[in-house]
N, CA, C and O atoms as a GROMACS GRO file, in nm:
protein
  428
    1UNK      N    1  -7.207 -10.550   6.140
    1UNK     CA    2  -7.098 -10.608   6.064
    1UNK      C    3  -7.137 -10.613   5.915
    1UNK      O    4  -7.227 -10.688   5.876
    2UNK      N    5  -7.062 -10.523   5.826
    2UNK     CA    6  -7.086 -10.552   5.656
    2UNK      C    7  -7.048 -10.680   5.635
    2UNK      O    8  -6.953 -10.726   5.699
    3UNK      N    9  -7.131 -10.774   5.524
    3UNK     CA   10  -7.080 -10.886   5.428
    3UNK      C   11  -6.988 -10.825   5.359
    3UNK      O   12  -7.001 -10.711   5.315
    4UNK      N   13  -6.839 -10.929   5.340
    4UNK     CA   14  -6.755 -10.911   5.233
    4UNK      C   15  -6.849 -10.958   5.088
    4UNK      O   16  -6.960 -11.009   5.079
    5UNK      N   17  -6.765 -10.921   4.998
    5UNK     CA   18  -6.845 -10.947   4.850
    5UNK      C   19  -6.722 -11.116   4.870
    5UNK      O   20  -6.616 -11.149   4.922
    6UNK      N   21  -6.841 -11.176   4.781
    6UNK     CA   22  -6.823 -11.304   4.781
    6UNK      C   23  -6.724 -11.312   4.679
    6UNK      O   24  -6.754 -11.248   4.578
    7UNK      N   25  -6.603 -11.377   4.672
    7UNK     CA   26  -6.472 -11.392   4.633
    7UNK      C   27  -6.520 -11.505   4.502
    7UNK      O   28  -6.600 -11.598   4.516
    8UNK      N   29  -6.462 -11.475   4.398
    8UNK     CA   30  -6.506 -11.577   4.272
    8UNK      C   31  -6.639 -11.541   4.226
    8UNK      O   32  -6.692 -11.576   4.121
    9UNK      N   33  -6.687 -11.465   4.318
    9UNK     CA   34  -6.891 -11.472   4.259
    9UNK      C   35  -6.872 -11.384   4.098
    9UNK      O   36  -6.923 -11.432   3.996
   10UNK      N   37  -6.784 -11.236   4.094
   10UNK     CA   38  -6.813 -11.196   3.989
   10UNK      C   39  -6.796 -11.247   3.868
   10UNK      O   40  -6.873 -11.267   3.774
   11UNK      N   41  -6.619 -11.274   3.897
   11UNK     CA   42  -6.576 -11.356   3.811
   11UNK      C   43  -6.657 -11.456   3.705
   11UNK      O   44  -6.651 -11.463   3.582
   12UNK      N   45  -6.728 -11.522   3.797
   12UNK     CA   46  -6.801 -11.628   3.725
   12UNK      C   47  -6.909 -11.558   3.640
   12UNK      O   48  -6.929 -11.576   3.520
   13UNK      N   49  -6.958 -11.497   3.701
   13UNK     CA   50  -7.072 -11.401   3.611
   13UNK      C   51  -7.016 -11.336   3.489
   13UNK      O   52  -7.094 -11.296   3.402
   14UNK      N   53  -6.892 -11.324   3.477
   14UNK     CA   54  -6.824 -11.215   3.366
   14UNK      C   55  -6.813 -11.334   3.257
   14UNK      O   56  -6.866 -11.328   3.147
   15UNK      N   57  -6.711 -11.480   3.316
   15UNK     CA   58  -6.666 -11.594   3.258
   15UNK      C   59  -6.783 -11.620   3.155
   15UNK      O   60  -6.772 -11.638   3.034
   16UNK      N   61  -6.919 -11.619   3.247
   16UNK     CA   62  -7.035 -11.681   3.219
   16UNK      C   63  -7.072 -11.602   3.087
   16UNK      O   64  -7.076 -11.660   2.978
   17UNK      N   65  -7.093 -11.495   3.097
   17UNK     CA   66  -7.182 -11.371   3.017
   17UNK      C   67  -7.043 -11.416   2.824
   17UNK      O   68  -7.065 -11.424   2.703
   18UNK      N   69  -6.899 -11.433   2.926
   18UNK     CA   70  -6.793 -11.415   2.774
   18UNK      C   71  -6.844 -11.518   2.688
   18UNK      O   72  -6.863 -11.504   2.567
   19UNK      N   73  -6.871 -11.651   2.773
   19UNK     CA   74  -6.874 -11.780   2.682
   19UNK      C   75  -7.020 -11.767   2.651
   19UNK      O   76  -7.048 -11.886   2.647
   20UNK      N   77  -7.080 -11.733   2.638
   20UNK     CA   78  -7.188 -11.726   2.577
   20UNK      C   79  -7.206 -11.614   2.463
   20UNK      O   80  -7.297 -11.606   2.381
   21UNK      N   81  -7.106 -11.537   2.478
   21UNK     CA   82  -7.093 -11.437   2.324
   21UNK      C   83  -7.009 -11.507   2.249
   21UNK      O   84  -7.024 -11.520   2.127
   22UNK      N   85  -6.888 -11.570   2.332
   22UNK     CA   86  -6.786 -11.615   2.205
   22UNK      C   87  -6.820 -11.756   2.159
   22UNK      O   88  -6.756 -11.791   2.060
   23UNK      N   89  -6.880 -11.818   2.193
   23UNK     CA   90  -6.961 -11.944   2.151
   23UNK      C   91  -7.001 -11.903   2.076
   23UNK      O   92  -6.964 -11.950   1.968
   24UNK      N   93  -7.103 -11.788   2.070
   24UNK     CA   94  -7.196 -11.774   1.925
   24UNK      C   95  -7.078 -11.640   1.817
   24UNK      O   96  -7.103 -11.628   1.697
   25UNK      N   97  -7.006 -11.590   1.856
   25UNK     CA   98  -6.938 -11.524   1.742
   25UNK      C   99  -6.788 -11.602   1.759
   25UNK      O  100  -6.729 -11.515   1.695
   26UNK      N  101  -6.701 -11.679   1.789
   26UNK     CA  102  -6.637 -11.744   1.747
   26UNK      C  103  -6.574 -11.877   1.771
   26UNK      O  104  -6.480 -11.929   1.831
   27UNK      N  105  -6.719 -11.918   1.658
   27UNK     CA  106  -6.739 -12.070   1.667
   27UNK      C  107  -6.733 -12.169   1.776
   27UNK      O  108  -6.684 -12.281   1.757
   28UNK      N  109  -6.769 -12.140   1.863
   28UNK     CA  110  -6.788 -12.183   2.039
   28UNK      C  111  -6.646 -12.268   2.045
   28UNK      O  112  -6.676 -12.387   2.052
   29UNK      N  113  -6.535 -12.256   2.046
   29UNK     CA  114  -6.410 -12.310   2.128
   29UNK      C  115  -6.432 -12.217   2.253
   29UNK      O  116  -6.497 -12.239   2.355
   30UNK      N  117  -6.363 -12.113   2.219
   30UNK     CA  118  -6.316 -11.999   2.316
   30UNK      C  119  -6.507 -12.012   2.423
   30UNK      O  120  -6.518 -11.989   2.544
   31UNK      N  121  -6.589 -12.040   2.356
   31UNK     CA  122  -6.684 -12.012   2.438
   31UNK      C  123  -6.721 -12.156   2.561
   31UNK      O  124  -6.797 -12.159   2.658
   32UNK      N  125  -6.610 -12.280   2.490
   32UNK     CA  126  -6.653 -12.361   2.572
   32UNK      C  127  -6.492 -12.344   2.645
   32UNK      O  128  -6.439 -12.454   2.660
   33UNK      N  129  -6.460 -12.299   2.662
   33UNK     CA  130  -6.323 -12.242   2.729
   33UNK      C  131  -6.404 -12.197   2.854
   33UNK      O  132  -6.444 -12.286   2.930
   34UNK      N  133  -6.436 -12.047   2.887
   34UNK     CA  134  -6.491 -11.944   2.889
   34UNK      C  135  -6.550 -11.965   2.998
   34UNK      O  136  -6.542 -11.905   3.105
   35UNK      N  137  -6.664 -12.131   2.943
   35UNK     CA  138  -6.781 -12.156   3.060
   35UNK      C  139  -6.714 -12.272   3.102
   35UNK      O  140  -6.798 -12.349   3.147
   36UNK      N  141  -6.615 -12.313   3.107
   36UNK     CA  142  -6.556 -12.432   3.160
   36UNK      C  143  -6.488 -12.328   3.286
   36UNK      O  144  -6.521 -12.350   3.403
   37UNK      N  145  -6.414 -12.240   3.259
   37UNK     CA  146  -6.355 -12.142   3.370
   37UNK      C  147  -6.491 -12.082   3.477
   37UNK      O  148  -6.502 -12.125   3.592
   38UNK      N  149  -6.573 -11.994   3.429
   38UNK     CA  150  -6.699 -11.975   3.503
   38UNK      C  151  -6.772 -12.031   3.566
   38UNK      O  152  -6.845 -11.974   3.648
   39UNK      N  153  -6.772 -12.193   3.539
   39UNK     CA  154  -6.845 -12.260   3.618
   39UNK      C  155  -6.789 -12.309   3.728
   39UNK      O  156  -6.846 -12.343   3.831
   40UNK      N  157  -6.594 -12.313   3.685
   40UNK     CA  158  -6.547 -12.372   3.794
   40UNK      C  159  -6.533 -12.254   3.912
   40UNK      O  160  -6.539 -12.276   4.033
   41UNK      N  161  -6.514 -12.121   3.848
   41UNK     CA  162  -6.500 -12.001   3.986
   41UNK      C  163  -6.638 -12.021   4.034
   41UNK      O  164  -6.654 -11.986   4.150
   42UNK      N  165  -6.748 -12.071   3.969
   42UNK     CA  166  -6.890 -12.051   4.039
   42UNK      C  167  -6.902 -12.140   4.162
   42UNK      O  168  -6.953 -12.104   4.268
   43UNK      N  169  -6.831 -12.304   4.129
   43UNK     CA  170  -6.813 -12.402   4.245
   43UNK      C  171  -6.783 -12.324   4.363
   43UNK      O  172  -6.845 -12.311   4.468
   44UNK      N  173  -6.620 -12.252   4.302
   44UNK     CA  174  -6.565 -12.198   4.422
   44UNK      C  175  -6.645 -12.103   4.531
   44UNK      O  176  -6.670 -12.114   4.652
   45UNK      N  177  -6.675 -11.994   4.419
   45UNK     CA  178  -6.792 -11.887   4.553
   45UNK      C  179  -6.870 -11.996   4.619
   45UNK      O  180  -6.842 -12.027   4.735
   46UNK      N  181  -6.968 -12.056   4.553
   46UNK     CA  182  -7.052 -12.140   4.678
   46UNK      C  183  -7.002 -12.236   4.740
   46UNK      O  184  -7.074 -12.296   4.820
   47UNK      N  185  -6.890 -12.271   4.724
   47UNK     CA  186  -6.833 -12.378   4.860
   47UNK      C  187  -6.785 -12.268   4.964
   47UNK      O  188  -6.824 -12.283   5.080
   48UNK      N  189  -6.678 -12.125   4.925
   48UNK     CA  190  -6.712 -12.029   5.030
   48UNK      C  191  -6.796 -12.024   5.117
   48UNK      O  192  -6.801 -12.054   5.236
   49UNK      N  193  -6.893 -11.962   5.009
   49UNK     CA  194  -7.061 -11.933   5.042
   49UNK      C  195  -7.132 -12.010   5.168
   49UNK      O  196  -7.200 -11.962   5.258
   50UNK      N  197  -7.095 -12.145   5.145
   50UNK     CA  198  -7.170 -12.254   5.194
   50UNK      C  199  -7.121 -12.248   5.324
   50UNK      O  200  -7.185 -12.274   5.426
   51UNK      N  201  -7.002 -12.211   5.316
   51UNK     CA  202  -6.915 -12.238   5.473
   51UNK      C  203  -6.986 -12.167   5.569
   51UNK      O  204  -7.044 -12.221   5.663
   52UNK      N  205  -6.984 -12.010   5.540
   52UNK     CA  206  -7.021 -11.899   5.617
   52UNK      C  207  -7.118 -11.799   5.558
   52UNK      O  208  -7.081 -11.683   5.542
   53UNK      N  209  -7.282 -11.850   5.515
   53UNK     CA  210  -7.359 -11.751   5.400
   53UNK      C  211  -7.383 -11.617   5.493
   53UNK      O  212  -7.448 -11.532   5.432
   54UNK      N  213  -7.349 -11.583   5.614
   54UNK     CA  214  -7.398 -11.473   5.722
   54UNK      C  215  -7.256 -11.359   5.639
   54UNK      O  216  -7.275 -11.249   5.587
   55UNK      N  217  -7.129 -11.430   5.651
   55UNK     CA  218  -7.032 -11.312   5.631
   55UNK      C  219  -7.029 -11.239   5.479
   55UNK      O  220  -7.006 -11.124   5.441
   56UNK      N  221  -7.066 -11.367   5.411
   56UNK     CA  222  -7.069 -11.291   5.237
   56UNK      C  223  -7.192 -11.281   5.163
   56UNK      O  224  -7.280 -11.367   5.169
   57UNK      N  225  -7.197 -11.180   5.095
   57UNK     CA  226  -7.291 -11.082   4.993
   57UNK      C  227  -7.230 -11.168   4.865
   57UNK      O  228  -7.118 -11.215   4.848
   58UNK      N  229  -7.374 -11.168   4.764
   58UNK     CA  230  -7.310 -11.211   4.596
   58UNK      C  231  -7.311 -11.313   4.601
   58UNK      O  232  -7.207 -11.360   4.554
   59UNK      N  233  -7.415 -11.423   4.654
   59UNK     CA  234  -7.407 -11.546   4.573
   59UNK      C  235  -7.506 -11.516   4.462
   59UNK      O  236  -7.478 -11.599   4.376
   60UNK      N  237  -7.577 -11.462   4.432
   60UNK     CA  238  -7.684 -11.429   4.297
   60UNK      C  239  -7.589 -11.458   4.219
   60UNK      O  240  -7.583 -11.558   4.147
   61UNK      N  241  -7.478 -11.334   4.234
   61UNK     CA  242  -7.387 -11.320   4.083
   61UNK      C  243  -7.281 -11.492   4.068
   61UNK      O  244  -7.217 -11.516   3.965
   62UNK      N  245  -7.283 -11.597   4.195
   62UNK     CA  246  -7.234 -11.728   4.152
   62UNK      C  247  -7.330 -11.793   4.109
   62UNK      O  248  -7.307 -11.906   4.067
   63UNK      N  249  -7.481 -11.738   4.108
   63UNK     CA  250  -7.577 -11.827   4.081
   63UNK      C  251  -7.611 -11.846   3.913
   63UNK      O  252  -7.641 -11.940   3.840
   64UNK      N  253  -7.587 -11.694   3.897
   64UNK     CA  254  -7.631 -11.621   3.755
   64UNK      C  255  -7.502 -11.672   3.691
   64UNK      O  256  -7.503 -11.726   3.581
   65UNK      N  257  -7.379 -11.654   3.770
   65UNK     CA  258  -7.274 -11.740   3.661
   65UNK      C  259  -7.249 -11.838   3.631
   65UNK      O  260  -7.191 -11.856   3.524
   66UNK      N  261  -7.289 -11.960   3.731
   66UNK     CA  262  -7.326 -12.085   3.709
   66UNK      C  263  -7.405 -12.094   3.516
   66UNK      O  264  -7.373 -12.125   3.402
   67UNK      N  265  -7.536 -12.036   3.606
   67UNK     CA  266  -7.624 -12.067   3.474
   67UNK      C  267  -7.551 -12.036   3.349
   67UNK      O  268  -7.504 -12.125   3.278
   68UNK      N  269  -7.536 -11.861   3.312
   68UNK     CA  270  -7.424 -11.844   3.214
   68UNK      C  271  -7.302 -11.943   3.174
   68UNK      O  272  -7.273 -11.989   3.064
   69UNK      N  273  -7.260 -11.955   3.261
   69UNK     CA  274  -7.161 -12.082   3.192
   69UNK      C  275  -7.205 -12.175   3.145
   69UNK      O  276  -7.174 -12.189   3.026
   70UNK      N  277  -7.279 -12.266   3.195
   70UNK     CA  278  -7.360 -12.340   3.120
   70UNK      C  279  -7.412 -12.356   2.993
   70UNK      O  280  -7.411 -12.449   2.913
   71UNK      N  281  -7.463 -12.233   2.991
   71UNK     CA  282  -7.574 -12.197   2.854
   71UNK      C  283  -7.395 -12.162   2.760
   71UNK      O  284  -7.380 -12.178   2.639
   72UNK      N  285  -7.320 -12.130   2.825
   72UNK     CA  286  -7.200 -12.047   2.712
   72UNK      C  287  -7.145 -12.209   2.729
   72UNK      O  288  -7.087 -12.211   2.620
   73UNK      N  289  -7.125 -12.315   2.772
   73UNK     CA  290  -7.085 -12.431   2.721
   73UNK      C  291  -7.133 -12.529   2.649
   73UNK      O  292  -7.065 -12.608   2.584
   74UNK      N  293  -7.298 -12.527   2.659
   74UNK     CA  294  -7.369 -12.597   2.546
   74UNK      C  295  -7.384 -12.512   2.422
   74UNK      O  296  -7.408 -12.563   2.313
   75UNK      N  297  -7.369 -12.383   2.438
   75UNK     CA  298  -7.372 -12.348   2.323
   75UNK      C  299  -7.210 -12.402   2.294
   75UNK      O  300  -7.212 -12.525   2.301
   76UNK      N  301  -7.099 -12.362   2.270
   76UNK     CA  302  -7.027 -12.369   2.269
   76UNK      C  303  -7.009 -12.530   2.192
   76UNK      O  304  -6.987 -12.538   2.071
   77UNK      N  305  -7.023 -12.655   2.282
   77UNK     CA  306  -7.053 -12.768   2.222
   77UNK      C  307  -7.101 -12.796   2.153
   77UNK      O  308  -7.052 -12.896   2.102
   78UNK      N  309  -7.223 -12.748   2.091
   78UNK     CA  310  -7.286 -12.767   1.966
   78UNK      C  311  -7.233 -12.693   1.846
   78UNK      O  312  -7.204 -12.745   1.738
   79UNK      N  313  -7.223 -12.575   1.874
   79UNK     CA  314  -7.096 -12.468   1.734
   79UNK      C  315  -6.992 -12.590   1.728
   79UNK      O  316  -6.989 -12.647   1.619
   80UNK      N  317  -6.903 -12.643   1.831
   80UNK     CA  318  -6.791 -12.729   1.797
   80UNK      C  319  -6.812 -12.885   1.707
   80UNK      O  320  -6.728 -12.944   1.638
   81UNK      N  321  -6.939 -12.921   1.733
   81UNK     CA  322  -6.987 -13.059   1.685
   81UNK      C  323  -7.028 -13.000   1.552
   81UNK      O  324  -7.027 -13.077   1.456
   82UNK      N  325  -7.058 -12.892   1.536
   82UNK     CA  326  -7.162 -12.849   1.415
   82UNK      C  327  -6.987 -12.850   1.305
   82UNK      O  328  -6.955 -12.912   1.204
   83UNK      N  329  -6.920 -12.756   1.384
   83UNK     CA  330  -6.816 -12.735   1.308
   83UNK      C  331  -6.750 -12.880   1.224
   83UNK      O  332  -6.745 -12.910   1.105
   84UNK      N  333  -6.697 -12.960   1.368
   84UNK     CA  334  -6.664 -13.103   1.338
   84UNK      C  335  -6.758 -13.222   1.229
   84UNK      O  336  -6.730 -13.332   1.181
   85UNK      N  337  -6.823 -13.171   1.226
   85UNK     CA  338  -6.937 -13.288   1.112
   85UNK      C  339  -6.899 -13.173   0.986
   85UNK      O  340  -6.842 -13.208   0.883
   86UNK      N  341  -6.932 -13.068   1.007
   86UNK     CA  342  -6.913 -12.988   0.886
   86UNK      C  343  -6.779 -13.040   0.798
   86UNK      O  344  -6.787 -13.071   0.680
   87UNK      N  345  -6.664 -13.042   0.871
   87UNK     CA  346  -6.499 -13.115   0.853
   87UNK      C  347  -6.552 -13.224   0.789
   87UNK      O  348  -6.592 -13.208   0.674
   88UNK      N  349  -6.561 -13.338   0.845
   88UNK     CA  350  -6.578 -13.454   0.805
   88UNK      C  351  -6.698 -13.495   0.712
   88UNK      O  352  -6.684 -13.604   0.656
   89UNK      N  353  -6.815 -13.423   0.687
   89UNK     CA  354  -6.896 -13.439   0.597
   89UNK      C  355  -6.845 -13.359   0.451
   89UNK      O  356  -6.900 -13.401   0.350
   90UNK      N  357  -6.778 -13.286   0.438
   90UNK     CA  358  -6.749 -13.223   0.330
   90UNK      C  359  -6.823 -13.127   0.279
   90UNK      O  360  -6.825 -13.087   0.162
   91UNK      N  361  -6.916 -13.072   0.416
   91UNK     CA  362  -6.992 -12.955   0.381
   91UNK      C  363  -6.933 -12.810   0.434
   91UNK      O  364  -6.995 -12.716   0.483
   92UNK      N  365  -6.842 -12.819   0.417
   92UNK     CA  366  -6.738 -12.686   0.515
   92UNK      C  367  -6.752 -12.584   0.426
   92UNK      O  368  -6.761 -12.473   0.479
   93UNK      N  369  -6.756 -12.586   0.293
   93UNK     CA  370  -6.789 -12.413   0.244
   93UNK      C  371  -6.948 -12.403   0.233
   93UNK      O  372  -6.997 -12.297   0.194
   94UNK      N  373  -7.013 -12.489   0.260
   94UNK     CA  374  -7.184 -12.471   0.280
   94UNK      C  375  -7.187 -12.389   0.402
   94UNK      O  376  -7.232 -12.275   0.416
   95UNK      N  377  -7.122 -12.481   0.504
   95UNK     CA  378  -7.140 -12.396   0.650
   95UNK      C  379  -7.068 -12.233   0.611
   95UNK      O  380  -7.128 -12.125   0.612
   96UNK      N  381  -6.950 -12.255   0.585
   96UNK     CA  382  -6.918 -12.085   0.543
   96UNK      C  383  -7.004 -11.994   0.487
   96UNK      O  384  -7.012 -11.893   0.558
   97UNK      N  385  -7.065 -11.990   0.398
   97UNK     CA  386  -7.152 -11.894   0.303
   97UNK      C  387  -7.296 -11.942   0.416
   97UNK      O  388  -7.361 -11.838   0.421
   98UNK      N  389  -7.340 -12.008   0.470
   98UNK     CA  390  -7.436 -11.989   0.572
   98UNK      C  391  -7.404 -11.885   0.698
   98UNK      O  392  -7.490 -11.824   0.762
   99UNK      N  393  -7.259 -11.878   0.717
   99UNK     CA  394  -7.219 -11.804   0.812
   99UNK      C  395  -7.204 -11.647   0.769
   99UNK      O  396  -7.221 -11.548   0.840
  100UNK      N  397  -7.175 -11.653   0.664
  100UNK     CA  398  -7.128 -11.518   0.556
  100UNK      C  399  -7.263 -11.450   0.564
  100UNK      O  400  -7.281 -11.331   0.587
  101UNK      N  401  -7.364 -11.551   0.541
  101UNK     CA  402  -7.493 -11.456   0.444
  101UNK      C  403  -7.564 -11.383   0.614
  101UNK      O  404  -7.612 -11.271   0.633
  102UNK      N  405  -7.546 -11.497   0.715
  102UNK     CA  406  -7.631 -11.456   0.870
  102UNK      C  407  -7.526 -11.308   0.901
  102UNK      O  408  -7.592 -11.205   0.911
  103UNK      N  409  -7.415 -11.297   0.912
  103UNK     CA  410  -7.340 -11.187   0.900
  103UNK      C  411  -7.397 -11.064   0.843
  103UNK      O  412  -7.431 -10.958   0.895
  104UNK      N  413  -7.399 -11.111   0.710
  104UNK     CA  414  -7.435 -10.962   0.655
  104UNK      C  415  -7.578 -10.895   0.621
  104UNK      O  416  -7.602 -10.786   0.569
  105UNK      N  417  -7.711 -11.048   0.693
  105UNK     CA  418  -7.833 -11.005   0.749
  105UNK      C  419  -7.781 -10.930   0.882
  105UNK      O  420  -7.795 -10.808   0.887
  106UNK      N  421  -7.742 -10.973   0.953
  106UNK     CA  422  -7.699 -10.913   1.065
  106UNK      C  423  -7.639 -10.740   1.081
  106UNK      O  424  -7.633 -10.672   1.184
  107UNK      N  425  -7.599 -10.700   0.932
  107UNK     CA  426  -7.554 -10.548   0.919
  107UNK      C  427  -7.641 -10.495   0.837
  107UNK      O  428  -7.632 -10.376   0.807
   0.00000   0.00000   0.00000
């Protein structure tokens, strides 16, 4: 008897891998989006998982997306807090030209 591929497992791995790029390239909203979705398809595969681990293949990829989400939601939370103090401290074109200059080290 083949294992089915575990339902939600990729998903989460993809969710996982997005919020952790768009956290760090745009300004972690979308990245704490991203891993808020990934972590929750990750619940889902392993409560599957958990039911019946003999019939399904791919909990790695709910395991690996777990983590990814994670890492793409703390990042994510800290870009957003960084952003938010930046607002309210009155350092918002400091943070800009810090963001400008890592950019164009970056090319």
């Amino acid at each position: 008897m083949e294992k089915q591929k575990l339902p939600h497992a990729k998903s989460s791995l993809i969710f996982g891998i997005v919020s952790i790029v768009t956290a760090c390239c745009c300004f972690g909203l979308p990245g704490l989006i991203f891993g808020i979705i990934g972590l929750n398809n990750s619940k889902k595969a392993m409560k599957i998982y958990n039911e019946d681990p003999s019939q399904f293949d791919g909990s790695g990829n709910a395991n690996t997306g777990k983590i990814t989400s994670i890492i793409g939601i703390v990042l994510g939370v800290i870009f957003v807090l960084q952003i938010i103090y930046a607002l309210f401290s009155g350092s918002w074109e400091e943070q800009m030209e810090m963001y400008k200059e890592l950019i164009e080290q970056a090319q």
